[in-house]
PyMOL Python script that loads the backbone (N, CA, C, O; Angstrom):
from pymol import cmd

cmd.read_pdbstr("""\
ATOM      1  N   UNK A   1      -5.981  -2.184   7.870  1.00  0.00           N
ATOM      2  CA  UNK A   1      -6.491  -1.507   6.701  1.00  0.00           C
ATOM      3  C   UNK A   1      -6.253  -2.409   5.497  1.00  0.00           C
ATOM      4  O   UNK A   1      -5.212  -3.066   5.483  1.00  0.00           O
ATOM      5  N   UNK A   2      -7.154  -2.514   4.435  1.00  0.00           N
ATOM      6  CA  UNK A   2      -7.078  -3.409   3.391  1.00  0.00           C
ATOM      7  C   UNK A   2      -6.587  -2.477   2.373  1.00  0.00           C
ATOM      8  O   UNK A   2      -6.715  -1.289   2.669  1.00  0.00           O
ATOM      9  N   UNK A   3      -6.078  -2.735   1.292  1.00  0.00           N
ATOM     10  CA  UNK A   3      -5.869  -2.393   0.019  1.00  0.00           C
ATOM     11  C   UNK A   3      -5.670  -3.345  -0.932  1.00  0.00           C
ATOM     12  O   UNK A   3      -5.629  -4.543  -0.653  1.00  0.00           O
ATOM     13  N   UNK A   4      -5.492  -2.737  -2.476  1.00  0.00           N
ATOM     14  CA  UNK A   4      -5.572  -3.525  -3.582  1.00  0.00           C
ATOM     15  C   UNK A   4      -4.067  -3.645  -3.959  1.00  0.00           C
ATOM     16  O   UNK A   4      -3.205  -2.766  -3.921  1.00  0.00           O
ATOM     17  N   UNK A   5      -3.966  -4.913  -4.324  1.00  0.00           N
ATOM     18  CA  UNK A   5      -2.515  -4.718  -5.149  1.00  0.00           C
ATOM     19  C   UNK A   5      -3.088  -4.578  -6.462  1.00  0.00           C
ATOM     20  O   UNK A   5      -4.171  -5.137  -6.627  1.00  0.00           O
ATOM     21  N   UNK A   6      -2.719  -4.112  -7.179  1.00  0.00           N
ATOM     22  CA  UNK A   6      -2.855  -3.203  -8.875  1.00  0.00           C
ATOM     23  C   UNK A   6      -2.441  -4.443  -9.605  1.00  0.00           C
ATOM     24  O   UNK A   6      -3.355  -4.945 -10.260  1.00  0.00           O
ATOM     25  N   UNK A   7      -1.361  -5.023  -9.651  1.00  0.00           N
ATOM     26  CA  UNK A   7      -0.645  -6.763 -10.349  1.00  0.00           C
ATOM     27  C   UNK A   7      -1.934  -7.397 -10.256  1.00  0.00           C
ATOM     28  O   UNK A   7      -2.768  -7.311 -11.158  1.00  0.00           O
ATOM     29  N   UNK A   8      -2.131  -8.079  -9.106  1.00  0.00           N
ATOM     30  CA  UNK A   8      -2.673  -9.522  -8.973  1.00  0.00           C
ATOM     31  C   UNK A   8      -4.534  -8.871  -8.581  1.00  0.00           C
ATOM     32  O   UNK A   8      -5.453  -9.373  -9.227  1.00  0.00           O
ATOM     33  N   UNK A   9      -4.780  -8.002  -7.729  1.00  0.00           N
ATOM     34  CA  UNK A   9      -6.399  -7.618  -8.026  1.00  0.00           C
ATOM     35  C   UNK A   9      -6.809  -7.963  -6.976  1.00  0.00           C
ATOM     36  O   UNK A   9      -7.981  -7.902  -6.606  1.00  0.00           O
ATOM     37  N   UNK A  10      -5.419  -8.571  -6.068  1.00  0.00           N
ATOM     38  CA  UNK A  10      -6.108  -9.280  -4.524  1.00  0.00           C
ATOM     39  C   UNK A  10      -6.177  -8.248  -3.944  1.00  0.00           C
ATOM     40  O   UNK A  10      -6.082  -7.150  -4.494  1.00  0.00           O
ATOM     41  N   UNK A  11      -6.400  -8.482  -2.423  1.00  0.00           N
ATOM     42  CA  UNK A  11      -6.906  -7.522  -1.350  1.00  0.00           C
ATOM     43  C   UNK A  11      -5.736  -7.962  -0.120  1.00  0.00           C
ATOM     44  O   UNK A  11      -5.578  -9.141   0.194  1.00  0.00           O
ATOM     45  N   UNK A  12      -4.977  -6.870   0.497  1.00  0.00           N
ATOM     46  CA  UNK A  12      -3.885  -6.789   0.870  1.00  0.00           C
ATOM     47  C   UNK A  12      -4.267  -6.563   2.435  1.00  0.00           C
ATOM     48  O   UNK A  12      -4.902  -5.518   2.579  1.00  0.00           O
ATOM     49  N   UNK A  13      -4.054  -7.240   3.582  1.00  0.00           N
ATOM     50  CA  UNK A  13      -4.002  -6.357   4.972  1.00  0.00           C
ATOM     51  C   UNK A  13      -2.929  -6.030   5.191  1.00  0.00           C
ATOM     52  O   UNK A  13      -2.017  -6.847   5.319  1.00  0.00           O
ATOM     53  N   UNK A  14      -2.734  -4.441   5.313  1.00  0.00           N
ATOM     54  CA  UNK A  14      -1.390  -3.662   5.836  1.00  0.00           C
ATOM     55  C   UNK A  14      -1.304  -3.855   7.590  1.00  0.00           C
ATOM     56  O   UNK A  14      -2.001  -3.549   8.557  1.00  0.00           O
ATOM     57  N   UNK A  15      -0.132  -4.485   7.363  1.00  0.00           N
ATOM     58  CA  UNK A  15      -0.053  -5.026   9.179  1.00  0.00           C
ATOM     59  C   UNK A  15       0.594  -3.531   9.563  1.00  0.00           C
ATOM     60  O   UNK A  15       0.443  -3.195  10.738  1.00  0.00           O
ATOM     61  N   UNK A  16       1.403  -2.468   8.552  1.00  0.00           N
ATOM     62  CA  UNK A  16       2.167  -1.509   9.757  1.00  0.00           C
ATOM     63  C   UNK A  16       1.724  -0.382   8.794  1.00  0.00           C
ATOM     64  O   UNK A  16       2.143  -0.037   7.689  1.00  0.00           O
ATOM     65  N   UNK A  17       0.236   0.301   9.994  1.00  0.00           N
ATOM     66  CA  UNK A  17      -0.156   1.484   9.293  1.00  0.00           C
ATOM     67  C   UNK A  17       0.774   2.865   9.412  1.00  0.00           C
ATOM     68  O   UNK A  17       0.392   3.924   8.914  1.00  0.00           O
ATOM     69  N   UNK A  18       1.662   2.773   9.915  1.00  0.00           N
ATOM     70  CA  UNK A  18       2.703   3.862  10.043  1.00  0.00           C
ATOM     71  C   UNK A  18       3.754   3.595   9.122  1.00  0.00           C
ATOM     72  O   UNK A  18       4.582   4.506   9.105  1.00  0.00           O
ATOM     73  N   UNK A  19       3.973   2.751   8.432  1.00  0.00           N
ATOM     74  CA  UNK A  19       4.573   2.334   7.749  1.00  0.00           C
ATOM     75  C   UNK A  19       4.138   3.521   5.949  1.00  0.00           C
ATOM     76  O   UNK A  19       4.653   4.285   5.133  1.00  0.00           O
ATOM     77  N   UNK A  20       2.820   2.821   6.334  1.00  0.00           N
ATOM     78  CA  UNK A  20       1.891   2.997   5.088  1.00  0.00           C
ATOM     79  C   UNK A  20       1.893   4.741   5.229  1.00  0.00           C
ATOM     80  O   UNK A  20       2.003   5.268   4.122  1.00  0.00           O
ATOM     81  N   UNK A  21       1.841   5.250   5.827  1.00  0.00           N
ATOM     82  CA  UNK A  21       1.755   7.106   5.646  1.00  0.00           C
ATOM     83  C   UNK A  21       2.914   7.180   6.047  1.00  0.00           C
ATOM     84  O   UNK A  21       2.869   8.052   6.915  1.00  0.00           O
ATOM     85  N   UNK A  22       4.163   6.738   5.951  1.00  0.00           N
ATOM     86  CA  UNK A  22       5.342   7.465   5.944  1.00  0.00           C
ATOM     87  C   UNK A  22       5.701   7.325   4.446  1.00  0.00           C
ATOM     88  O   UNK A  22       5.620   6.267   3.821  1.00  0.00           O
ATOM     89  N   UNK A  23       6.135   8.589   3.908  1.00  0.00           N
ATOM     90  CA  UNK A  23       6.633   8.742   2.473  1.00  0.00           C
ATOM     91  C   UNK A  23       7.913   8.369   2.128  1.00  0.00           C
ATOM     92  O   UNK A  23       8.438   8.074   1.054  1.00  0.00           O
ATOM     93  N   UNK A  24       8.427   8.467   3.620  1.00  0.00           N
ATOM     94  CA  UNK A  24      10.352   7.931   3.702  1.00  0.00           C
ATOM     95  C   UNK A  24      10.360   6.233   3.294  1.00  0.00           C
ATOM     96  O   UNK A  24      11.398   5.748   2.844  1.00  0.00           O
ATOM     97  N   UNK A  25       9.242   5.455   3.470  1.00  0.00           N
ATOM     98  CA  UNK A  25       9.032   3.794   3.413  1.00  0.00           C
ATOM     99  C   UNK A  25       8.347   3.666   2.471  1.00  0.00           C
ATOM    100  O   UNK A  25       7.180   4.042   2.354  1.00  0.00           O
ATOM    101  N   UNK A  26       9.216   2.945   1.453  1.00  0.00           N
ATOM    102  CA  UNK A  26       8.908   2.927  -0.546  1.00  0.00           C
ATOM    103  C   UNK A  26       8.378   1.518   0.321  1.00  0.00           C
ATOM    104  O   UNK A  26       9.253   0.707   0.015  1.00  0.00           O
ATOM    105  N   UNK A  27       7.573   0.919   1.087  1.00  0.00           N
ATOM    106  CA  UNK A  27       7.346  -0.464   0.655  1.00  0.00           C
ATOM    107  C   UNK A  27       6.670  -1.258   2.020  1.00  0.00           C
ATOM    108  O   UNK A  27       7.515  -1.479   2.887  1.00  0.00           O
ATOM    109  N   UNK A  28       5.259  -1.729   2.352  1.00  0.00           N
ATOM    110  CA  UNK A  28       4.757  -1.909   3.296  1.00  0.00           C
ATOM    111  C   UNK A  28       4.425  -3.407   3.558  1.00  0.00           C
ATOM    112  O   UNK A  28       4.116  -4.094   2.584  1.00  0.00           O
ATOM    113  N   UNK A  29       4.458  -3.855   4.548  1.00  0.00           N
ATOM    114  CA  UNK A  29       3.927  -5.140   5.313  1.00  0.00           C
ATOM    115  C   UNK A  29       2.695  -5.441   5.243  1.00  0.00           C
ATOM    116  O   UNK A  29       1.758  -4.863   5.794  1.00  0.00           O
ATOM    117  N   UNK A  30       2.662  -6.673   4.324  1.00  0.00           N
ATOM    118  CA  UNK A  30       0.645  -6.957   4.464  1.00  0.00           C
ATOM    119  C   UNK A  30       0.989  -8.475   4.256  1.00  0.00           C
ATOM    120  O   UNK A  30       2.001  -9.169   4.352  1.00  0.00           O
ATOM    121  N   UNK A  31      -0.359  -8.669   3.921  1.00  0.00           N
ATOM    122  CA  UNK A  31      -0.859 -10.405   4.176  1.00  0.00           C
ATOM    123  C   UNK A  31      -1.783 -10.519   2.905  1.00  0.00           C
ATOM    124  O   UNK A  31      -2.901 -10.023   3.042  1.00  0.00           O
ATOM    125  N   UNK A  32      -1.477 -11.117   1.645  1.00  0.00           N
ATOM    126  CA  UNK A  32      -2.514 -11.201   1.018  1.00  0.00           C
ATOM    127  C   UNK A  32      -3.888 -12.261   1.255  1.00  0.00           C
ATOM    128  O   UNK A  32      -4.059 -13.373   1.755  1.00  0.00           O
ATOM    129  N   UNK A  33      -4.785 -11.165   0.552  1.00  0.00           N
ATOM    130  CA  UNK A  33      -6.130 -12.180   1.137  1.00  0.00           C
ATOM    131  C   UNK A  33      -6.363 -13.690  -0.018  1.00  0.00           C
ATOM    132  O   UNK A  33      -7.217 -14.576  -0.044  1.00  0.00           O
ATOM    133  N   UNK A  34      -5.634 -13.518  -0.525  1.00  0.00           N
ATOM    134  CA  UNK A  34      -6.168 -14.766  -1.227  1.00  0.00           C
ATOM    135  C   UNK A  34      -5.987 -15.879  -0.973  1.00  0.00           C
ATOM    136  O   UNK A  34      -4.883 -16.382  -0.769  1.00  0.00           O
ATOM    137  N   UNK A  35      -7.708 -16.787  -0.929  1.00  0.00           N
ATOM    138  CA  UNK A  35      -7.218 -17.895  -0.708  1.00  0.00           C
ATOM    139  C   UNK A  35      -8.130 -18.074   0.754  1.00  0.00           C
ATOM    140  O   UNK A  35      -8.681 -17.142   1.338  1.00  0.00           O
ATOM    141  N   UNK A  36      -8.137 -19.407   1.149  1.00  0.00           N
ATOM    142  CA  UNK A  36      -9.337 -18.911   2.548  1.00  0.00           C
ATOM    143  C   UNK A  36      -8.184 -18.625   3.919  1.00  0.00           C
ATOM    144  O   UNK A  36      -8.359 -17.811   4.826  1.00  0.00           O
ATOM    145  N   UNK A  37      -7.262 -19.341   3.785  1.00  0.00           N
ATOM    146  CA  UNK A  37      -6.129 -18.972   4.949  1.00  0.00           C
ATOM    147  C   UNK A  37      -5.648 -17.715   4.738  1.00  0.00           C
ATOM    148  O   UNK A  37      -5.644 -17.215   3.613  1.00  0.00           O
ATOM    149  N   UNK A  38      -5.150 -17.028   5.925  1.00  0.00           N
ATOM    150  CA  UNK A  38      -4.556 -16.007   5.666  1.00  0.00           C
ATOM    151  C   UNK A  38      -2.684 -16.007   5.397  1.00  0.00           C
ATOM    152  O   UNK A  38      -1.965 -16.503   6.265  1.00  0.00           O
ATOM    153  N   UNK A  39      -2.131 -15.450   4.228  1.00  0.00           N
ATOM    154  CA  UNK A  39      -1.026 -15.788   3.556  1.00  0.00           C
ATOM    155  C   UNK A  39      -0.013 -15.281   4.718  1.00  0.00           C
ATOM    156  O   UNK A  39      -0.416 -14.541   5.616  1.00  0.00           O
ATOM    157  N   UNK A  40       1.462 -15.775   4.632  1.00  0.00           N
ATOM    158  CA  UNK A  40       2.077 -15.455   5.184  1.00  0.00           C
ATOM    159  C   UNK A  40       2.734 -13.975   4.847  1.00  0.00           C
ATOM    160  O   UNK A  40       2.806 -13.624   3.669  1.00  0.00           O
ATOM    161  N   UNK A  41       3.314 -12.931   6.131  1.00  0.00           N
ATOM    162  CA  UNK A  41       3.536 -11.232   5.460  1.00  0.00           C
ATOM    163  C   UNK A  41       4.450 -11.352   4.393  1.00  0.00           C
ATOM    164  O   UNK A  41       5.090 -12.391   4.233  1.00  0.00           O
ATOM    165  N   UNK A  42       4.556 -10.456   3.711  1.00  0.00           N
ATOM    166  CA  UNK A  42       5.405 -10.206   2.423  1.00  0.00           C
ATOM    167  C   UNK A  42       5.307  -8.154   2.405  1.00  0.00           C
ATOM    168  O   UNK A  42       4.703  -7.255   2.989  1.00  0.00           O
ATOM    169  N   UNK A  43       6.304  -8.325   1.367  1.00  0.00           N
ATOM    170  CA  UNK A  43       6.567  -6.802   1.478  1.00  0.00           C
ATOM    171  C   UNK A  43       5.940  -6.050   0.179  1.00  0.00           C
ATOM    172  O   UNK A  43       6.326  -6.437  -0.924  1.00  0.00           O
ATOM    173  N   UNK A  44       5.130  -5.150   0.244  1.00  0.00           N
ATOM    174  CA  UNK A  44       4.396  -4.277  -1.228  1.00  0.00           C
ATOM    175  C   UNK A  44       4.669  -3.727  -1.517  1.00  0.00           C
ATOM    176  O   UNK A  44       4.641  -3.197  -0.406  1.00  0.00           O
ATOM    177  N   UNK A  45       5.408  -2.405  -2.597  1.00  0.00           N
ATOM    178  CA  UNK A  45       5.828  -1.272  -2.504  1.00  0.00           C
ATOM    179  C   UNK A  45       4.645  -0.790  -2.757  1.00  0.00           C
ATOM    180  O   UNK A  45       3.715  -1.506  -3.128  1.00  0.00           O
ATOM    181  N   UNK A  46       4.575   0.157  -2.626  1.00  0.00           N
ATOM    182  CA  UNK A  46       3.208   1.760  -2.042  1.00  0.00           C
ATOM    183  C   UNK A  46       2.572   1.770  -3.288  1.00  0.00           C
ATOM    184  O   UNK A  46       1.363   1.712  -3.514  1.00  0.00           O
ATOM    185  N   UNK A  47       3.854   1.879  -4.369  1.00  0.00           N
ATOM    186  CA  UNK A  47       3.372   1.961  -5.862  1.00  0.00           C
ATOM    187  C   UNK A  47       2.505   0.948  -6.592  1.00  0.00           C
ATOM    188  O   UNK A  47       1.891   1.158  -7.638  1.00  0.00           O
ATOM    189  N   UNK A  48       2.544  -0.210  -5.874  1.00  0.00           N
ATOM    190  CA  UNK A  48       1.321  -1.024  -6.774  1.00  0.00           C
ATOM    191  C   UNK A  48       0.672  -1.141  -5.744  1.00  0.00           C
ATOM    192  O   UNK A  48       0.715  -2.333  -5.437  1.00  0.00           O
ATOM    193  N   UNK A  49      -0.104  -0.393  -4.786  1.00  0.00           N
ATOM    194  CA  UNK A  49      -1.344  -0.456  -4.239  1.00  0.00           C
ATOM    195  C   UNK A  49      -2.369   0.703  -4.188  1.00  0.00           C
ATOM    196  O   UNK A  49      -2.038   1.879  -4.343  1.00  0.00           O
ATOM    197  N   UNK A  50      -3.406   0.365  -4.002  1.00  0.00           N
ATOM    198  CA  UNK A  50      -4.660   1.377  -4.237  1.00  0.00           C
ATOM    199  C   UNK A  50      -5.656   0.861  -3.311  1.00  0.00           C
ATOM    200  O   UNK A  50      -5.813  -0.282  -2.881  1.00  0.00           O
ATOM    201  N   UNK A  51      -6.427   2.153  -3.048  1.00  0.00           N
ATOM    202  CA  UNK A  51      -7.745   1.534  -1.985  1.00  0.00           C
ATOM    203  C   UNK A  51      -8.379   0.901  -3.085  1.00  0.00           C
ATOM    204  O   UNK A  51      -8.170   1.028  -4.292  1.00  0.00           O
ATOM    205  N   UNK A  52      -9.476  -0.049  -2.247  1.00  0.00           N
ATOM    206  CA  UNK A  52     -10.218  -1.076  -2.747  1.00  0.00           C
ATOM    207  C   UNK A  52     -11.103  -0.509  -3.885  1.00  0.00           C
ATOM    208  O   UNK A  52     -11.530  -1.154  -4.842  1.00  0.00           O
ATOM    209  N   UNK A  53     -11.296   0.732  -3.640  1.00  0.00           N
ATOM    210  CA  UNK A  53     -11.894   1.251  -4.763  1.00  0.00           C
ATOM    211  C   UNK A  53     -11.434   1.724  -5.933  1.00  0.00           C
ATOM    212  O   UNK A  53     -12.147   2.168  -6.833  1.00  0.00           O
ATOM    213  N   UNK A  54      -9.587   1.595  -5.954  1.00  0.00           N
ATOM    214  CA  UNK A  54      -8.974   1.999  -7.162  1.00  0.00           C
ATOM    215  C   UNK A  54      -8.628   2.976  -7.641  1.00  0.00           C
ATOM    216  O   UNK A  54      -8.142   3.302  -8.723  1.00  0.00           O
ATOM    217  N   UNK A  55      -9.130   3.824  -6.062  1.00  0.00           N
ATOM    218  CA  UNK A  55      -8.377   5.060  -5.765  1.00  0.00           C
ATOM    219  C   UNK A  55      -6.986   5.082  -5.915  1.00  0.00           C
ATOM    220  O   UNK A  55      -6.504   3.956  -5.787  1.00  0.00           O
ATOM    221  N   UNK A  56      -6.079   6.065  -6.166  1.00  0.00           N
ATOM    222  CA  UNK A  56      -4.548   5.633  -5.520  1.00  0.00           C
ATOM    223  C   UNK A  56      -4.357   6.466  -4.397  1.00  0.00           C
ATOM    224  O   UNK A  56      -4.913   7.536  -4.149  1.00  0.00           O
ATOM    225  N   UNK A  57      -3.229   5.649  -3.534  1.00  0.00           N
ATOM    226  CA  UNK A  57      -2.590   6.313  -2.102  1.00  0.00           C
ATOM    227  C   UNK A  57      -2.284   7.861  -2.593  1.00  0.00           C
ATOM    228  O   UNK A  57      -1.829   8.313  -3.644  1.00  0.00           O
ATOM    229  N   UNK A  58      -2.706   8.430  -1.444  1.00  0.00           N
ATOM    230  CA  UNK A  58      -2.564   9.980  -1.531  1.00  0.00           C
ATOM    231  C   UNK A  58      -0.782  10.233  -1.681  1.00  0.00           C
ATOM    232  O   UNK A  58       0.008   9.610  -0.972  1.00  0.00           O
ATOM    233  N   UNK A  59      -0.471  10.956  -2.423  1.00  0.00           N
ATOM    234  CA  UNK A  59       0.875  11.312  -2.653  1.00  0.00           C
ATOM    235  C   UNK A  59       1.829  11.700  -1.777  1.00  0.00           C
ATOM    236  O   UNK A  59       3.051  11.563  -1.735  1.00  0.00           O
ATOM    237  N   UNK A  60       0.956  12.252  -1.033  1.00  0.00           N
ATOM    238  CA  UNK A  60       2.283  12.272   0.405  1.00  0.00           C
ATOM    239  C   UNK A  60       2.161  11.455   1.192  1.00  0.00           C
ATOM    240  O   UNK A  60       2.700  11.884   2.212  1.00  0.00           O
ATOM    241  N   UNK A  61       1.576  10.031   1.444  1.00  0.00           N
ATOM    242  CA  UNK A  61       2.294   8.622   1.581  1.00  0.00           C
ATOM    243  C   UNK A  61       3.141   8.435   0.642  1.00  0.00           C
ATOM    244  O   UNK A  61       3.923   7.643   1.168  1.00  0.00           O
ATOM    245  N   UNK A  62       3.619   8.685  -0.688  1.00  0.00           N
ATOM    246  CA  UNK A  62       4.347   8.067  -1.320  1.00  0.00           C
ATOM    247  C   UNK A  62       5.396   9.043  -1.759  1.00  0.00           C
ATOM    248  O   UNK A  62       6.120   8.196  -2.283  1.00  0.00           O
ATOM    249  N   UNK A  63       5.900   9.920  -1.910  1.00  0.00           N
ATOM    250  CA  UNK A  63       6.209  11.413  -1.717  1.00  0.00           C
ATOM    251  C   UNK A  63       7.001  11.498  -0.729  1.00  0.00           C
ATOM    252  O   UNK A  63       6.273  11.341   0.251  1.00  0.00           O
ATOM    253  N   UNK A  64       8.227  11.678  -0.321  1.00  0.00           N
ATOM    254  CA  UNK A  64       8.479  12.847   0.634  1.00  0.00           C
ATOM    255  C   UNK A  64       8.589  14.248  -0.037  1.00  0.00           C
ATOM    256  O   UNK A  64       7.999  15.109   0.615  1.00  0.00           O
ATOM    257  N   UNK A  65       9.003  14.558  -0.817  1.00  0.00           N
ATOM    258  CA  UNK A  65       9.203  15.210  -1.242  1.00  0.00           C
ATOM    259  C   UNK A  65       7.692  15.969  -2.400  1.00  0.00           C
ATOM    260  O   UNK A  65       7.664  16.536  -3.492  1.00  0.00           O
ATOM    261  N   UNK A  66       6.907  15.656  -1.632  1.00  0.00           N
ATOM    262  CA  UNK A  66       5.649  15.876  -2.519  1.00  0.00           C
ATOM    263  C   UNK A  66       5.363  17.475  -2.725  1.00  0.00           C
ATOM    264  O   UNK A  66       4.819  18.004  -3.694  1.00  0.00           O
ATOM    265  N   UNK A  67       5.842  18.055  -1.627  1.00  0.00           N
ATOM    266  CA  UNK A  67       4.734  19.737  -1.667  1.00  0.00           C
ATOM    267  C   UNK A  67       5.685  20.463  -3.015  1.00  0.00           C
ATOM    268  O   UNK A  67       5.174  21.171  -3.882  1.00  0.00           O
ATOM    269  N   UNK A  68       7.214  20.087  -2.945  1.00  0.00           N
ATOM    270  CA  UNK A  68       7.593  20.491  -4.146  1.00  0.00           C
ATOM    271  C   UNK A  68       6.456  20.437  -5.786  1.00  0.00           C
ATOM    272  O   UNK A  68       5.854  21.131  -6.606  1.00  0.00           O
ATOM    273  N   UNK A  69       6.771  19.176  -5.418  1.00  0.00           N
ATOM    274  CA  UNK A  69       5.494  18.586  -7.088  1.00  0.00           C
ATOM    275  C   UNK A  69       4.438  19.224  -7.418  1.00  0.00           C
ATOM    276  O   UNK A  69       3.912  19.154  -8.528  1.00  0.00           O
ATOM    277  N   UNK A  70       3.839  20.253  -5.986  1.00  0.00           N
ATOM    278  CA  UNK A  70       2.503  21.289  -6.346  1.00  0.00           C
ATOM    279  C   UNK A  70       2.858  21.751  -6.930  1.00  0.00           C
ATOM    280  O   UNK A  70       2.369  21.756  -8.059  1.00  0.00           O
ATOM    281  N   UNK A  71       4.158  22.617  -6.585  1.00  0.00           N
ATOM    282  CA  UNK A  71       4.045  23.969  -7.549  1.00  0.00           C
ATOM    283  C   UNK A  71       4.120  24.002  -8.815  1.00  0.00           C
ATOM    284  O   UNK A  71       4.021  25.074  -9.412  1.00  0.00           O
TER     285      UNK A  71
END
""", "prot")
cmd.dss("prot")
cmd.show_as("cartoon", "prot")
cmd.util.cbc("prot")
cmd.orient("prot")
């Protein structure tokens, strides 16, 4: 799955999608795309990424404690 880092504007492959929807893991494994090689992994926190469209990650990926925050 790709995403945006919000900082730099690149395009991120998340190597551990379980990673990425657990709310307990402030911080995910990707590969940035920049550049024609693919970069070596590095670690993102949840908080500066967004789908490519600039959406942000749904809150309970980033949340454990999210259903509180409805009410």
């Amino acid at each position: 799955m790709f995403l945006k880092d919000k900082e730099r504007g690149t395009l991120i492959k998340v190597v551990d999608i379980e990673a990425l929807i657990n709310p307990l893991v402030p911080a995910v494994v990707g590969r940035s795309q920049a550049g024609e090689e693919e970069q070596d992994p590095e670690e993102f926190l949840k908080e500066n990424l967004l789908f490519p469209s600039d959406e942000a990650l749904p809150h309970c990926w980033r949340d454990a404690d999210y259903q509180a925050t409805l009410n």
